[in-house]
N, C-alpha and C positions, 0 to 999 in steps of 0.2 A: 504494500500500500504506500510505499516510499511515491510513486509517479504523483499521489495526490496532494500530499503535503507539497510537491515540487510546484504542481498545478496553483493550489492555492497561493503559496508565496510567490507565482508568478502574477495570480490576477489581483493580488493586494499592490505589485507595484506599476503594472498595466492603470491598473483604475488609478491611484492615487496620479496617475501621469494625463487620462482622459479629464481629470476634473470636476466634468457632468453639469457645467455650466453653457446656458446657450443651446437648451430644449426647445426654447420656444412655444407657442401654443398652436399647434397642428388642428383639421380638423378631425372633430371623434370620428372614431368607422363605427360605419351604421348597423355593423354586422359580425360575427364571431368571427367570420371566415378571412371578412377585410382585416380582421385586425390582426390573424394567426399571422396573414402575407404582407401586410407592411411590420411586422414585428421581423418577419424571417430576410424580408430585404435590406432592414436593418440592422440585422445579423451581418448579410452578407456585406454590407457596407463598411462594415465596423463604427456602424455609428452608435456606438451606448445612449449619448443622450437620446438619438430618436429613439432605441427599445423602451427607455424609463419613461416618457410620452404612451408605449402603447402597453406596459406589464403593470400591473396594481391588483386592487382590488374593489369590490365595490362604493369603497370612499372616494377612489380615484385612483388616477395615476402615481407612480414612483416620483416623476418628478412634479408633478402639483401635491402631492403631500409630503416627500421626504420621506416615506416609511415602506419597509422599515430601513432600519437604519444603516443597515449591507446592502442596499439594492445597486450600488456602483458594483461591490466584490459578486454576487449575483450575476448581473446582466455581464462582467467580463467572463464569469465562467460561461457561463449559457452561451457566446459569443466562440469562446473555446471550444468546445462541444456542437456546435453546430454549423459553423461555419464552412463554407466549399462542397457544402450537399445540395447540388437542386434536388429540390424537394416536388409531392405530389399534393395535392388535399386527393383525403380521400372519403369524407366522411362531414359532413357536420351535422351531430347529432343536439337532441335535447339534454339535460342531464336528470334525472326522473325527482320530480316532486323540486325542482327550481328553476322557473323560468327564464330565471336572470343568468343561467349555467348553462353553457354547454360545450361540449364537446367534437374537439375536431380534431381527427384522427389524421395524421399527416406522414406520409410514405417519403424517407431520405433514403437517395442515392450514394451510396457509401462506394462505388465504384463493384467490386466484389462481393457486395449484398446490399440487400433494400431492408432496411428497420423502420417500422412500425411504431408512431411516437403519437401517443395522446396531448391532448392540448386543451386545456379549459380552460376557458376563455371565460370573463364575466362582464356582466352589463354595470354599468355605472351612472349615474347620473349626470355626473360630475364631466366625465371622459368619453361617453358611450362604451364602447364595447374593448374591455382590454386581457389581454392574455395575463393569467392569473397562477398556472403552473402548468412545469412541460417537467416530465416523467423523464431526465434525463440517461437515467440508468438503463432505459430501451433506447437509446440514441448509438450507445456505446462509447467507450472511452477513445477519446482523442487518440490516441497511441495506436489501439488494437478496435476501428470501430466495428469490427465484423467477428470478432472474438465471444463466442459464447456467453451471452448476458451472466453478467457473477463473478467470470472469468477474469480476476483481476492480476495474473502473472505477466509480468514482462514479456516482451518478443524474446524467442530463443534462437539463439544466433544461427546462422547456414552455415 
């Protein structure tokens, strides 16, 4: 589990480097789905402040509340882990018994396998519609992302 401690102290001095100033007020997506695809394009952009505009919770966004208080150390790892996959929607579901939830099931290109990543998404008042948590342990690890989900050993050398 050494890669994730490595991981982490990389995206503590990534973030403290992004700053997360100069989000700006975007407008809300109208939809789980809109919000799953400009959150994932802002992945691929590396733009953190735009993700902290589109990730929260039903108070609002990351960056119209500041909470919680890791959401810079958050969005670079999320950033880390998903970055350089086009991706598919495959799915946007309800999420049962909340209508302000749901769920959108998103297909990444890992080059040598396709993984299967949930994504719930939540309505806001505040924000409209913002990605709320993405299961990233089915994403797989940066390192090995086609590596049997769990499967947390190092590559063994050829």
């Amino acid at each position: 589990m050494r890669w994730w401690g490595n991981l982490l102290a990389a995206a503590v001095v990534v973030s403290g480097a992004c700053g997360g100033g100069g989000a700006g007020s975007p407008k809300p997506s109208q939809s789980a789905e809109s919000a799953v695809r400009q959150f994932l394009q802002a992945v691929a952009d590396s733009d953190i402040a735009r993700m902290s505009t589109l990730w929260g919770t039903d108070k609002g966004s990351a960056a119209s509340t500041g909470e919680p208080k890791d959401w810079q150390k958050r969005m670079v790892v999320t950033q880390i882990y998903l970055r350089g996959s086009p991706y598919k929607i495959l799915s946007d579901d309800p999420v049962e018994g909340n209508v302000n939830h749901r769920k959108v099931s998103v297909e990444l290109d890992r080059g040598e396998c396709k993984r299967t990543v949930p994504i719930i998404a939540v309505r806001s008042d505040r924000d409209g519609w913002l990605v709320n948590s993405i299961d990233l342990n089915l994403a797989g690890t940066p390192a090995r992302p086609c590596a049997p989900v769990g499967d947390e050993q190092a590559p063994k050398p050829k």
